[in-house]
Backbone as CSV, one residue per row, in Angstrom:
resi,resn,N_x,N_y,N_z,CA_x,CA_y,CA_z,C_x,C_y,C_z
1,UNK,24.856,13.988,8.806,24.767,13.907,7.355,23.602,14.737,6.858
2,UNK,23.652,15.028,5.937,22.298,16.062,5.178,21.679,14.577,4.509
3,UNK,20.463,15.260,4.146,19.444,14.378,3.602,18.879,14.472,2.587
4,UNK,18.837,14.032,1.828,17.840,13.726,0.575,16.184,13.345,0.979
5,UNK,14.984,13.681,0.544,13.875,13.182,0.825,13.204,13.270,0.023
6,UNK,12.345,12.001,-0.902,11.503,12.019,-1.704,10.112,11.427,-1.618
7,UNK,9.647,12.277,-1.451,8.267,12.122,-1.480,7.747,12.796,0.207
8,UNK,6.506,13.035,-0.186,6.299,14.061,0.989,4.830,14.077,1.406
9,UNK,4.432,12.626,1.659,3.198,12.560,2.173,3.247,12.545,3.559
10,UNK,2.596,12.335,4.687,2.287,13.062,6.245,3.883,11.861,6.801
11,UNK,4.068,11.006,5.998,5.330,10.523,6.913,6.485,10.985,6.309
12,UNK,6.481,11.498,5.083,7.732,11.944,4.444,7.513,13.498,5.360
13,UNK,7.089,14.230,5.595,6.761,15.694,6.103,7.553,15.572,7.421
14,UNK,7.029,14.548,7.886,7.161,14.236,9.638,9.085,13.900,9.608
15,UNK,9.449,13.178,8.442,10.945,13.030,9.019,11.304,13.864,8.500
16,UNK,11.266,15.014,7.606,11.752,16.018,6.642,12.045,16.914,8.443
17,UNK,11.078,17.129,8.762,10.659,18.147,10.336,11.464,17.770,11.524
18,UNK,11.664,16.663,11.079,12.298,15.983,12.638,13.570,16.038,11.862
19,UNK,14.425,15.900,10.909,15.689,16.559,10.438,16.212,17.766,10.539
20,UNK,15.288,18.865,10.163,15.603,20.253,10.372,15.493,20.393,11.659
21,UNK,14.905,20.223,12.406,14.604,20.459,14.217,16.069,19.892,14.578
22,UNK,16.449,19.065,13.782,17.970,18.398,14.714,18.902,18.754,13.861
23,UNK,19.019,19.919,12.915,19.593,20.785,12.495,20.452,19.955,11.115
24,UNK,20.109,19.036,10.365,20.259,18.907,9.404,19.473,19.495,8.121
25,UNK,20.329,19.474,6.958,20.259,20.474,5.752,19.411,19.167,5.354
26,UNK,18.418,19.484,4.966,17.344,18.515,3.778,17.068,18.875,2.569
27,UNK,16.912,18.625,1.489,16.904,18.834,0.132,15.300,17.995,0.468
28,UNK,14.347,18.045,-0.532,13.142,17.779,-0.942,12.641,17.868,-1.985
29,UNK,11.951,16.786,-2.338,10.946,16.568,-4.039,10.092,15.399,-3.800
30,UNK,8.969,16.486,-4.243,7.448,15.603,-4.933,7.413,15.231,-5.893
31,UNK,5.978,14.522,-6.325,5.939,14.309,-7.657,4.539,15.656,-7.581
32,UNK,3.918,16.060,-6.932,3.144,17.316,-6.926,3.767,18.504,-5.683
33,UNK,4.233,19.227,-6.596,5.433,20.509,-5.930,5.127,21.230,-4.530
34,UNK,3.922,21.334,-4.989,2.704,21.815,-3.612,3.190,21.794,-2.527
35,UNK,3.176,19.980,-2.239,3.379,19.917,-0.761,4.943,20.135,-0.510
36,UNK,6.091,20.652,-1.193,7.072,20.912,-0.640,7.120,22.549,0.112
37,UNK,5.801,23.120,0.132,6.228,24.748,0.114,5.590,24.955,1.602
38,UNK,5.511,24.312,2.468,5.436,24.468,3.782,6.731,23.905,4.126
39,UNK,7.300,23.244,3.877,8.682,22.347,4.147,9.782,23.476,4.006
40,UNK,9.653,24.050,2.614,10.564,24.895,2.062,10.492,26.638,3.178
41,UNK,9.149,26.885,3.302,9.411,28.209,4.238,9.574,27.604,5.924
42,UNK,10.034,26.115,6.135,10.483,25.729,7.171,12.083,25.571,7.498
43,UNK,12.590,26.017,6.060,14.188,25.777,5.921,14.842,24.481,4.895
44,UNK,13.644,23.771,3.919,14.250,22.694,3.594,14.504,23.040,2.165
45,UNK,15.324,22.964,1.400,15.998,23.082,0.209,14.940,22.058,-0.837
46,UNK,14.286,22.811,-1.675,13.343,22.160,-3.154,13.995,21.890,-4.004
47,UNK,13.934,21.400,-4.877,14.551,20.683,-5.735,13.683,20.480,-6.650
48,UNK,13.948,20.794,-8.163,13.242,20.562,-9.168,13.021,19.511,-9.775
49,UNK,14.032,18.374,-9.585,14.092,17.409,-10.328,14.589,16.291,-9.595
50,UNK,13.963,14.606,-9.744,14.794,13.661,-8.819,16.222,13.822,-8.953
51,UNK,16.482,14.178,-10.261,17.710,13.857,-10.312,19.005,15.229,-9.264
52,UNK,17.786,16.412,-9.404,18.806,17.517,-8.843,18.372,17.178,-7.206
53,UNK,17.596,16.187,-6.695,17.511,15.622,-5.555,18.636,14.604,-5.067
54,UNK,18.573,13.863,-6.109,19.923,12.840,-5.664,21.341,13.525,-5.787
55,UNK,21.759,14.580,-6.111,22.984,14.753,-6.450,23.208,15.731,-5.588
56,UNK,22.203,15.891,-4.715,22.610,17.014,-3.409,22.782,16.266,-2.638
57,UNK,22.572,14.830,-2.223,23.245,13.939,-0.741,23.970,12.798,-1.106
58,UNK,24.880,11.810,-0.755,24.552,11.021,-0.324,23.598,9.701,-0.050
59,UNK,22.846,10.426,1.122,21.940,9.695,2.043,20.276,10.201,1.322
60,UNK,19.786,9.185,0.649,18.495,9.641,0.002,17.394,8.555,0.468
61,UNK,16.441,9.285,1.169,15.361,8.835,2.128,14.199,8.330,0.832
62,UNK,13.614,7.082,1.163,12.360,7.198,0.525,11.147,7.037,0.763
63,UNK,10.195,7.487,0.790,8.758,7.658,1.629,7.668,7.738,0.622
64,UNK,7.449,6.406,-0.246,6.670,6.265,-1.099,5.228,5.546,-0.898
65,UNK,4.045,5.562,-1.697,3.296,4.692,-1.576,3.640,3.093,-1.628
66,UNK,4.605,2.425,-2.485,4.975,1.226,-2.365,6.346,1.068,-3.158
67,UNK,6.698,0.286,-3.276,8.146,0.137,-4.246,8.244,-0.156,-5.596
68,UNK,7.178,0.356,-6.075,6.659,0.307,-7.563,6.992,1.586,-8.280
69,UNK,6.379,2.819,-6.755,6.395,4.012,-7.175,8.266,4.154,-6.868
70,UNK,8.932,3.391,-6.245,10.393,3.582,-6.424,10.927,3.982,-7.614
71,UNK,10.188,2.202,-8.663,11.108,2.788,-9.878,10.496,4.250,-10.515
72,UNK,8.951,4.113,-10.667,8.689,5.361,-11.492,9.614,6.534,-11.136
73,UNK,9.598,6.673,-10.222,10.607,8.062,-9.384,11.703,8.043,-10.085
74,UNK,12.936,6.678,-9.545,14.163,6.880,-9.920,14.182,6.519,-11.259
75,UNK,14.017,5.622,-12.265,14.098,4.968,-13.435,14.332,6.095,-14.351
76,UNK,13.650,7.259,-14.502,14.592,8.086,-15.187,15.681,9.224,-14.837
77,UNK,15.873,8.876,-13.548,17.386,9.614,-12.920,18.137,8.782,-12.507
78,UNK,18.453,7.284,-12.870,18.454,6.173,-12.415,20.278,6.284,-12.473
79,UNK,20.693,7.557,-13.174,22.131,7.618,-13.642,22.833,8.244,-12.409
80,UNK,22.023,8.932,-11.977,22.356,9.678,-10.778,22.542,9.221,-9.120
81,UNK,22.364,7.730,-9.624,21.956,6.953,-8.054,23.173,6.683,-7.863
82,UNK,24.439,6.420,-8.574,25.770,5.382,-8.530,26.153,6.651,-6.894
83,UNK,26.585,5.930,-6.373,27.351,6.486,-4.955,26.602,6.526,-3.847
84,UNK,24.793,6.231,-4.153,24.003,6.944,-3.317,23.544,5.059,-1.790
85,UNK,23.539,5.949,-1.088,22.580,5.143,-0.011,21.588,5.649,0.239
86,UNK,20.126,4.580,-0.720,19.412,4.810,-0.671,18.422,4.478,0.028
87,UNK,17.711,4.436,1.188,16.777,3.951,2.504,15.340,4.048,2.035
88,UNK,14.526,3.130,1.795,13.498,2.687,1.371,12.938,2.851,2.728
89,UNK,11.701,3.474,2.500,11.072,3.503,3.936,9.738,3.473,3.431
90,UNK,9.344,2.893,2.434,7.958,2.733,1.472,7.549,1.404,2.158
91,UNK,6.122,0.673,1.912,5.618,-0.126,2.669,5.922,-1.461,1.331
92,UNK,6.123,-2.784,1.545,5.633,-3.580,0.311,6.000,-5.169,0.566
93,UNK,5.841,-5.867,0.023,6.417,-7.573,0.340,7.958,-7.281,0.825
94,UNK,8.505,-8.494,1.570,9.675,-8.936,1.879,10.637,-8.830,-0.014
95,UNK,9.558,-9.465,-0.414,10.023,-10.240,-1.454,10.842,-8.991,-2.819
96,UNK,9.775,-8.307,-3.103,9.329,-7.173,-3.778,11.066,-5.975,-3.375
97,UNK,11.202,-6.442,-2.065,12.365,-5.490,-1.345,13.407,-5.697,-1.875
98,UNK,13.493,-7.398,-2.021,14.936,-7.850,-1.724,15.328,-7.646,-3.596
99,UNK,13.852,-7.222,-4.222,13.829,-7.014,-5.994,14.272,-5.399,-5.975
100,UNK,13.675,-5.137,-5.052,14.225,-3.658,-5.495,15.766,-3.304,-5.217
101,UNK,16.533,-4.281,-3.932,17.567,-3.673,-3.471,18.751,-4.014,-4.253
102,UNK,18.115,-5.214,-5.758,19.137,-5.444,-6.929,19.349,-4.920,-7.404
103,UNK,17.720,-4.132,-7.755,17.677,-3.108,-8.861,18.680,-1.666,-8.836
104,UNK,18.978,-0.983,-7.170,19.299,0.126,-7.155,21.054,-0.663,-7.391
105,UNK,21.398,-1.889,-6.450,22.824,-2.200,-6.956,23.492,-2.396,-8.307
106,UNK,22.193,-3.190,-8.958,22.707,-2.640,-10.170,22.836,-1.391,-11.122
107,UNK,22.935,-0.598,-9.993,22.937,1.271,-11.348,23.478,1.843,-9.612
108,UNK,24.715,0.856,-8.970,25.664,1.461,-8.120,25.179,1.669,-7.054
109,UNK,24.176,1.496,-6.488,23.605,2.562,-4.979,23.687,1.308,-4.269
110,UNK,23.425,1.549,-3.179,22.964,0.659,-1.638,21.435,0.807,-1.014
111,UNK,20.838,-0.613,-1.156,19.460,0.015,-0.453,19.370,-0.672,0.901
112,UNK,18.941,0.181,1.985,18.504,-0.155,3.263,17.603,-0.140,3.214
113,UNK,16.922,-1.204,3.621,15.532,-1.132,3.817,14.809,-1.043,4.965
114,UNK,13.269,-0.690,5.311,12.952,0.262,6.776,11.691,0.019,6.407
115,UNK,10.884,-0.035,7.818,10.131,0.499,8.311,9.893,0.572,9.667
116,UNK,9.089,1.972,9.285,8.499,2.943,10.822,7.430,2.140,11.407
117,UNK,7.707,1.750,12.685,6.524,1.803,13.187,5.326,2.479,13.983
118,UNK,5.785,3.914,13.594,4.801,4.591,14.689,4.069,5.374,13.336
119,UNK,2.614,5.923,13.858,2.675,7.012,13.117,2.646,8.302,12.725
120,UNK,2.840,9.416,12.187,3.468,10.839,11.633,3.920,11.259,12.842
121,UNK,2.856,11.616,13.094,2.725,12.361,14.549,4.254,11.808,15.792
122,UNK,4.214,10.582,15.568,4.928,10.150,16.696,6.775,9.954,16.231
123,UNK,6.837,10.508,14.860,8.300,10.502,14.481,9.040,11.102,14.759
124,UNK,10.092,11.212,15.096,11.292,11.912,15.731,11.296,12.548,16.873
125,UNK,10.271,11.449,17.944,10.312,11.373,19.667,10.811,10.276,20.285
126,UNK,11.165,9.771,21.359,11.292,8.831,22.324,10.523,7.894,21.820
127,UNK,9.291,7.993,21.277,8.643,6.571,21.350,8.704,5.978,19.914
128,UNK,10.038,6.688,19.021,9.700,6.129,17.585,10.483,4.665,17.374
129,UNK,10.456,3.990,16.514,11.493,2.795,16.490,10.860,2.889,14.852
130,UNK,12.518,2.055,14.466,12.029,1.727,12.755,12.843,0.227,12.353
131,UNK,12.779,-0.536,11.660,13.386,-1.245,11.675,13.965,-1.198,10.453
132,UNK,15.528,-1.724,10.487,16.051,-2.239,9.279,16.465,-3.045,8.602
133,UNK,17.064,-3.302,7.494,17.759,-4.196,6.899,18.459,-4.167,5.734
134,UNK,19.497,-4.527,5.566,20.800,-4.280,4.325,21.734,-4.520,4.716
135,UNK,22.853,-4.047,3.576,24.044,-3.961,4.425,25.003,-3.601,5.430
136,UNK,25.129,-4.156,6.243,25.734,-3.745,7.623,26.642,-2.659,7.535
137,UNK,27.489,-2.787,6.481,28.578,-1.369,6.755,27.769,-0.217,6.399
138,UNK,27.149,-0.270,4.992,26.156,1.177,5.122,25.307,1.586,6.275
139,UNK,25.089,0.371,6.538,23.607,0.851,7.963,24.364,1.490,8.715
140,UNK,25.394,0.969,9.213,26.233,1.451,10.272,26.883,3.164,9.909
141,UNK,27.314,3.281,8.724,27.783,4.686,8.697,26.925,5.383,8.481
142,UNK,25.323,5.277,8.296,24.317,6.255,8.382,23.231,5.882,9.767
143,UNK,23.940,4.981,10.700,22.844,4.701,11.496,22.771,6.159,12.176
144,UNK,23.762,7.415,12.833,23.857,8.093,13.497,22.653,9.301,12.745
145,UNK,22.874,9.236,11.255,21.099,10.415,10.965,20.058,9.590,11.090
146,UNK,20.048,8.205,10.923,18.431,7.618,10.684,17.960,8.266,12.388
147,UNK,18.894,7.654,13.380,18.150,8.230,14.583,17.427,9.206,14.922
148,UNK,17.869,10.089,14.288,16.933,11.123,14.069,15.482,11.113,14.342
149,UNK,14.439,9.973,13.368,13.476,9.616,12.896,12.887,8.675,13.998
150,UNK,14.009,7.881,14.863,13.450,7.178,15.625,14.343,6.289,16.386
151,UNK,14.377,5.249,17.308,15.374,4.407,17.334,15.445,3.134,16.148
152,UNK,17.066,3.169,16.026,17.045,2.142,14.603,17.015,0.950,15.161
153,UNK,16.268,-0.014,14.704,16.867,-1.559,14.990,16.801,-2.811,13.789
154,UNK,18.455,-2.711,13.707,18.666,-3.632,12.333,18.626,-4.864,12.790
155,UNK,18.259,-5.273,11.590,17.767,-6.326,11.657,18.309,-7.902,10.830
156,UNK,19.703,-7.364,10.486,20.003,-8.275,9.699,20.550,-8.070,8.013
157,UNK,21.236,-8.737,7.556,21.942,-8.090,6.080,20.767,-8.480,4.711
158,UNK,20.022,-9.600,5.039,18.802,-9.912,4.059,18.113,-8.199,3.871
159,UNK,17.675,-7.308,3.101,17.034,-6.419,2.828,15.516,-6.954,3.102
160,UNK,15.261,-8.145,3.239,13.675,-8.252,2.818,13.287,-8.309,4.726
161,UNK,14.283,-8.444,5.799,13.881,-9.156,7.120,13.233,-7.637,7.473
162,UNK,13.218,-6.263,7.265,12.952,-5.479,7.926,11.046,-5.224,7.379
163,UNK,10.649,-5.325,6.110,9.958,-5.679,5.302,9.537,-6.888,6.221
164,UNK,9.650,-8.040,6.358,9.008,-9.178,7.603,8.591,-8.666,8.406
165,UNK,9.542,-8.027,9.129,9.774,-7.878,10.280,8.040,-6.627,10.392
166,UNK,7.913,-5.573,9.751,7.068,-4.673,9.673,6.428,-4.946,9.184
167,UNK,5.367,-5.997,8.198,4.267,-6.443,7.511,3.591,-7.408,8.765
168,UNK,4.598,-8.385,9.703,4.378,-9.513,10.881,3.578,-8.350,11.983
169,UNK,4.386,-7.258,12.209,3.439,-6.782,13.394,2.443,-5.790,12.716
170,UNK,2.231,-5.379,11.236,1.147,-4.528,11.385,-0.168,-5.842,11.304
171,UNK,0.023,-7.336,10.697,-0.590,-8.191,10.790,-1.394,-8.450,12.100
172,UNK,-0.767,-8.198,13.157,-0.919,-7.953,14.743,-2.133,-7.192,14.807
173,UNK,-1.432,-5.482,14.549,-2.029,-3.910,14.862,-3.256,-4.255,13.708
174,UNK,-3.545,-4.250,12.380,-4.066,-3.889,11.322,-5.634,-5.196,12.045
175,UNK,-5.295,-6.528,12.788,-6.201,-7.565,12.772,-7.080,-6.473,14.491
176,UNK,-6.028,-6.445,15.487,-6.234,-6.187,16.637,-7.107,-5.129,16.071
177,UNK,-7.389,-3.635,15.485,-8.186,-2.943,15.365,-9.326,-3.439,14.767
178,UNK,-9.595,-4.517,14.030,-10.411,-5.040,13.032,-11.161,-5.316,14.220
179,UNK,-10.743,-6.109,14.979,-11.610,-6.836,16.428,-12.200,-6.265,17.098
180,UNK,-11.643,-4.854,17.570,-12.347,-3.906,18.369,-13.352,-3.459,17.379
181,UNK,-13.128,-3.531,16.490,-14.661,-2.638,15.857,-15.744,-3.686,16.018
182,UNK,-15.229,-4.863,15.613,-16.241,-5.994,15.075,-16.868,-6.059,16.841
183,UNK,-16.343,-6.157,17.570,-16.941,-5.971,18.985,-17.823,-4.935,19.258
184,UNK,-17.170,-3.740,18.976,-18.101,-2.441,18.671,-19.233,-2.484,17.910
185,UNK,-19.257,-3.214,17.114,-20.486,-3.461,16.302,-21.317,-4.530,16.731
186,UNK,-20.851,-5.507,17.005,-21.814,-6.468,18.169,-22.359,-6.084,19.352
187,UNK,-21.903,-5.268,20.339,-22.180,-4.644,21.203,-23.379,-3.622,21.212
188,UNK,-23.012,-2.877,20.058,-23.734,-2.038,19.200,-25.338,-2.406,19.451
189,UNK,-25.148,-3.308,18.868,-27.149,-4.146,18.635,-27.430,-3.739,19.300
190,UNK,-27.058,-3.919,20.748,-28.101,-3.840,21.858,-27.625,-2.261,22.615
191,UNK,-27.112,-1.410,21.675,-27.051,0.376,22.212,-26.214,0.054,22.913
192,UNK,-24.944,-0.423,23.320,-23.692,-0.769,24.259,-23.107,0.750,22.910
193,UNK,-22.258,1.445,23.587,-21.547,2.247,22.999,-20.301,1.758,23.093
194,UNK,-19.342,1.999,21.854,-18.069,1.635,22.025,-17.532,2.099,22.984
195,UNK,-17.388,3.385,23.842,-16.848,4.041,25.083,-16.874,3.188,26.035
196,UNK,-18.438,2.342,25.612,-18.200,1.663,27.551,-17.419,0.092,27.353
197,UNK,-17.403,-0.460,25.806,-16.256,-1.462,26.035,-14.996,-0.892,26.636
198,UNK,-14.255,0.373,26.185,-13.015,0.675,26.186,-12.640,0.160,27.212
199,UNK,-12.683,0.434,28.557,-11.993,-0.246,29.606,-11.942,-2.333,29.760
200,UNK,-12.973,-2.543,29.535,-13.004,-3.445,29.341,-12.514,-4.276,28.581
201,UNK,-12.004,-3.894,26.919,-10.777,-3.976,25.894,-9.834,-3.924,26.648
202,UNK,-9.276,-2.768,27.072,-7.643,-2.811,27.727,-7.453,-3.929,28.922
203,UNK,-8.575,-3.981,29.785,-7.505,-5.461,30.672,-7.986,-6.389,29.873
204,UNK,-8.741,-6.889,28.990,-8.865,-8.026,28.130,-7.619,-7.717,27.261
205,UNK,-6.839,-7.118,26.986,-5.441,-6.769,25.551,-4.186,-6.594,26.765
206,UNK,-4.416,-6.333,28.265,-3.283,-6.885,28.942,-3.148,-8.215,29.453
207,UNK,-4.732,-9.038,29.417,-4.600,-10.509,29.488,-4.006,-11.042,28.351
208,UNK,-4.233,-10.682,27.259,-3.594,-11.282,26.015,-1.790,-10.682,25.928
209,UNK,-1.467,-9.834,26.339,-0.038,-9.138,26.496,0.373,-10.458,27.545
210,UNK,-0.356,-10.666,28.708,0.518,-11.576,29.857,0.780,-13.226,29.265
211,UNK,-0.105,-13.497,27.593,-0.513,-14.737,27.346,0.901,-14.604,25.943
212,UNK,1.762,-13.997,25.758,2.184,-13.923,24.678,3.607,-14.744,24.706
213,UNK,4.031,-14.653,26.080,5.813,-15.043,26.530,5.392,-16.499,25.669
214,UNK,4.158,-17.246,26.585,4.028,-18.554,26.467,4.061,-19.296,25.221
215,UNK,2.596,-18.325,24.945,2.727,-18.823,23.470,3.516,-18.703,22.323
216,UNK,4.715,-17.656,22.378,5.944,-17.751,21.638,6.940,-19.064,22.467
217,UNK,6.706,-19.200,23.401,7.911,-20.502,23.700,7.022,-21.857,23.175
218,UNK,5.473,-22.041,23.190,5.065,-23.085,22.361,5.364,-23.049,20.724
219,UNK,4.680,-21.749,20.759,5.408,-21.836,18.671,6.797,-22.754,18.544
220,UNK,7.765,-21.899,19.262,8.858,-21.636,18.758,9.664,-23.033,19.073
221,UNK,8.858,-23.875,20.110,9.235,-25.476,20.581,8.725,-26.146,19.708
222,UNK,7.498,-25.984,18.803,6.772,-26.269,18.156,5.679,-27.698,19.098
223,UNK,5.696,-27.205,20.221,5.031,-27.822,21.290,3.602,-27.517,22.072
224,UNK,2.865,-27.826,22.325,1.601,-27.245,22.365,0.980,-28.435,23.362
225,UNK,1.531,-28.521,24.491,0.492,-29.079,25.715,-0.599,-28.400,26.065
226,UNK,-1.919,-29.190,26.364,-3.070,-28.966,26.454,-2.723,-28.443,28.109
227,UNK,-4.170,-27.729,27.940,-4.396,-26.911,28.726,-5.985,-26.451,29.229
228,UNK,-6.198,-25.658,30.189,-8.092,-25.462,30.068,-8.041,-24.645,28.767
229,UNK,-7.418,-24.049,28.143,-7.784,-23.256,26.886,-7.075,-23.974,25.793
230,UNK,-7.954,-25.485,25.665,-7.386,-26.007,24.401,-8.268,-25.543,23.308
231,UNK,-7.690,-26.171,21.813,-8.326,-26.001,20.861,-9.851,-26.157,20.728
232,UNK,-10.403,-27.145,20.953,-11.759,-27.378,21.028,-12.047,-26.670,22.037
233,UNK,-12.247,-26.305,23.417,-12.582,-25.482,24.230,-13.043,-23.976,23.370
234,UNK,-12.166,-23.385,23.053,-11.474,-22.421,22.296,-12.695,-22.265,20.733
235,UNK,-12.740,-23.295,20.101,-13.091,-23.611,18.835,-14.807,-23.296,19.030
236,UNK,-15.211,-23.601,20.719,-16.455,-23.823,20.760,-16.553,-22.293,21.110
237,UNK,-16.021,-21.637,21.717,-16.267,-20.120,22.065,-16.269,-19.709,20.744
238,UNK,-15.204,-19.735,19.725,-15.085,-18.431,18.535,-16.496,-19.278,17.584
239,UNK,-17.359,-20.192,18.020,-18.180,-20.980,17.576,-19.624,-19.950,17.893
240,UNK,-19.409,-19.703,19.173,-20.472,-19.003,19.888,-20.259,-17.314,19.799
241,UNK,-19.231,-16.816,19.263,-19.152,-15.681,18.803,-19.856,-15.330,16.974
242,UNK,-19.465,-16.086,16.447,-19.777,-16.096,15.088,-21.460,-16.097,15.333
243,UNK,-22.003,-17.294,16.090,-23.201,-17.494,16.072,-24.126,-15.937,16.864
244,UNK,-23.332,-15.853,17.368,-23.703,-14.330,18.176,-23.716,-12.982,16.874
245,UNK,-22.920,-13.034,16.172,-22.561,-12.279,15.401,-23.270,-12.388,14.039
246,UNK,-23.846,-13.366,13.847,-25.096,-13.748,13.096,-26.360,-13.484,12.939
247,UNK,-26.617,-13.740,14.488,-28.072,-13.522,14.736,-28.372,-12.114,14.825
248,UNK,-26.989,-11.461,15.089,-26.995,-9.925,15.239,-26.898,-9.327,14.046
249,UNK,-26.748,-10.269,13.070,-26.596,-9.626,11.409,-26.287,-8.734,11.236
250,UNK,-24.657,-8.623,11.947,-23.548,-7.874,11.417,-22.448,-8.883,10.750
251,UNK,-21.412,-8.376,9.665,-20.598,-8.613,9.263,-19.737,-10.063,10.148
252,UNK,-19.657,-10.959,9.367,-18.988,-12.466,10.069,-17.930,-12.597,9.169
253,UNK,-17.380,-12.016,8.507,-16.324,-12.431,8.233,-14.881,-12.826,9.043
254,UNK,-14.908,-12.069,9.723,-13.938,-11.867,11.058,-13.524,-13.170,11.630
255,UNK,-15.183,-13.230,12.658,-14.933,-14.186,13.836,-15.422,-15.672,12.865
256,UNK,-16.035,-15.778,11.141,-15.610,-17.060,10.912,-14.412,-17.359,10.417
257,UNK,-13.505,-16.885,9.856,-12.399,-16.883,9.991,-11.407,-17.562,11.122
258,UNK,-11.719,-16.536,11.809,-11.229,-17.207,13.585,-11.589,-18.587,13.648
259,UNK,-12.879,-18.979,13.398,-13.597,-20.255,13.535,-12.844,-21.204,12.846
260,UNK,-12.687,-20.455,11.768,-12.320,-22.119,10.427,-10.770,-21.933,11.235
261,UNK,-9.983,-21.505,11.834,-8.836,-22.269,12.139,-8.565,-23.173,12.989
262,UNK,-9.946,-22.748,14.058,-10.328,-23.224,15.365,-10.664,-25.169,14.699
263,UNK,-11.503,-24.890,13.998,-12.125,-26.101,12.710,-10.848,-26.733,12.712
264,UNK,-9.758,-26.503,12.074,-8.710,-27.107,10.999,-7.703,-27.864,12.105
265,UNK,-7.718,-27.041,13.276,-6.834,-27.578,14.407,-7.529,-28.859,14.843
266,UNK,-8.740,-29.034,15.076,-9.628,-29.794,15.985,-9.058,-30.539,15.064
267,UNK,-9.801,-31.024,13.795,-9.503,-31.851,12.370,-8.433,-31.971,12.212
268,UNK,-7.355,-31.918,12.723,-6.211,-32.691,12.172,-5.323,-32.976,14.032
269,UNK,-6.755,-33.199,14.640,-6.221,-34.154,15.503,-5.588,-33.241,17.158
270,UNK,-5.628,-31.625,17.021,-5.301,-31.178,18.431,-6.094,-30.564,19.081
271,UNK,-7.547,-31.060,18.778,-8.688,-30.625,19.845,-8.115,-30.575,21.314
272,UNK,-7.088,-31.632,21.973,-6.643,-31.520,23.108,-5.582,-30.742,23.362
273,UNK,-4.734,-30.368,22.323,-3.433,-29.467,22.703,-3.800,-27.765,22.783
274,UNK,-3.020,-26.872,23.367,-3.257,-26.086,23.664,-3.649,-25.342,22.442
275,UNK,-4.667,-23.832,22.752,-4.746,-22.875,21.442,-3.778,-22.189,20.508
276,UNK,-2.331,-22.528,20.967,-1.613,-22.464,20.519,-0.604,-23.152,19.325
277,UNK,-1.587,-24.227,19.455,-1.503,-25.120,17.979,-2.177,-24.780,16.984
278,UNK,-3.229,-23.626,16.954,-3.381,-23.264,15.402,-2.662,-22.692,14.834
279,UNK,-0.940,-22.321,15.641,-0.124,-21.593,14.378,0.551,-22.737,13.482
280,UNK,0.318,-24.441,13.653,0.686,-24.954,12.788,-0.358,-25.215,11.434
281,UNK,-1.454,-24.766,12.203,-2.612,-25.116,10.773,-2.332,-23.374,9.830
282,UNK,-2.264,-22.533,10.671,-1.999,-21.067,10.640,-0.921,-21.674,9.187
283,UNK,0.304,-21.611,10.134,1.469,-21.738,8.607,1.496,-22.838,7.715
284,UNK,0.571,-23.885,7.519,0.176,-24.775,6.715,-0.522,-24.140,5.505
285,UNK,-1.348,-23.334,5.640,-2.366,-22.472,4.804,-1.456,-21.881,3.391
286,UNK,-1.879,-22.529,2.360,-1.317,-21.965,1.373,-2.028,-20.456,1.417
């Protein structure tokens, strides 16, 4: 299928590139023209207007700052959408998704919704994956170009699960980097360079990789037998990190955080069950 692509920041560029390389016709538009003119002496067709964007595919990609900038974009070519499958690949709530994917049905289109999880650099190789969600028959008759971009994995006919699905693990990635710094910066005090944690991070992040089967079969039992790494055990370490992280008068927001859940578990009674019972104080948290 040829492609539609709007917007053209380092991830809109990256699937625009990984389309033409696999020999599809791409059409392209900014909202600043600029960045289409490396694209364009790469083979990709400019386009003056959203609207003379949508009426060259089909299949119209979107690679926005959030789904706000959706409507600004389409809302005044909004006439031009009836026929179109349109693939949201902008970042934003579950919620926010399942608002936008009314909005394009009502003015005729189909929205799939997506996200990438790798980034620029790593789009349209072996190691890309994206996830989706919408309607199954559209996904299905455009799953063969999304591949392109990465491997697809749908996720279900709700529009908002792919949106979950990609906000749940950058929650993961976005906290996991937060940690390494905040370590880096504790370490720091005493002239430890971040270089010489590095090794020491990775088999500490493959002990936590070997600790994950479990603790998804406790979540998901909603069961949490104690263990040597119960809550209070647990509560008293991220106790002695904070306090570490104090005296070192760097930034505590982090590891008290960590603490007050460690707190909330003990307090409502599973100081003895495993650390894996703070995902019920976790999803209690308004």
């Amino acid at each position: 299928m040829n492609v539609t692509m709007l917007g053209l920041g380092p991830m809109g560029q990256a699937m625009v590139r990984a389309y033409l390389a696999a020999g599809h016709e791409v059409t392209v538009w900014n909202r600043t023209a600029s960045r289409a003119d490396g694209l364009a002496a790469e083979g990709a067709k400019r386009a003056a207007t959203v609207s003379e964007a949508l009426a060259a595919n089909e299949l119209v990609l979107l690679s926005l700052t959030d789904y706000q900038a959706m409507y600004d974009i389409l809302a005044p070519a909004e006439d031009a959408l009836r026929g179109k499958i349109v693939v949201n690949l902008s970042s934003d709530t579950p919620e926010r998704t399942r608002v936008a994917a009314e909005w394009l049905a009502a003015r005729g289109a189909e929205m799939i919704a997506g996200g990438i999880m790798v980034p620029a650099p790593v789009v349209g190789t072996a190691g890309s994956f994206v996830f989706y969600s919408g309607a199954q028959p559209a996904f299905e008759r455009i799953e063969p170009a999304l591949r392109v971009i990465g491997r697809p994995d749908y996720r279900g006919a709700d529009p908002g699960l792919a949106q979950l699905y990609y906000q749940s693990l950058l929650d993961m990635f976005l906290t996991t980097l937060s940690a390494f710094l905040h370590s880096a910066a504790l370490a720091g005090t005493a002239g430890v360079s971040a270089a010489t944690l590095v090794p020491y991070a990775t088999e500490l992040l493959t002990l936590v990789q070997t600790s994950l089967d479990e603790a998804a079969r406790n979540v998901d039992s909603g069961s949490h037998p104690g263990d040597q790494a119960n809550a209070r055990m647990m509560g008293a370490t991220a106790d002695h990190v904070l306090a570490a992280s104090r005296d070192a008068g760097i930034d505590v927001a982090l590891p008290a955080a960590v603490k007050e859940h460690y707190d909330r578990a003990v307090a409502a009674g599973r100081g003895r069950d495993s650390w894996t019972s703070l995902f019920e104080v976790v999803r209690s948290k308004a």
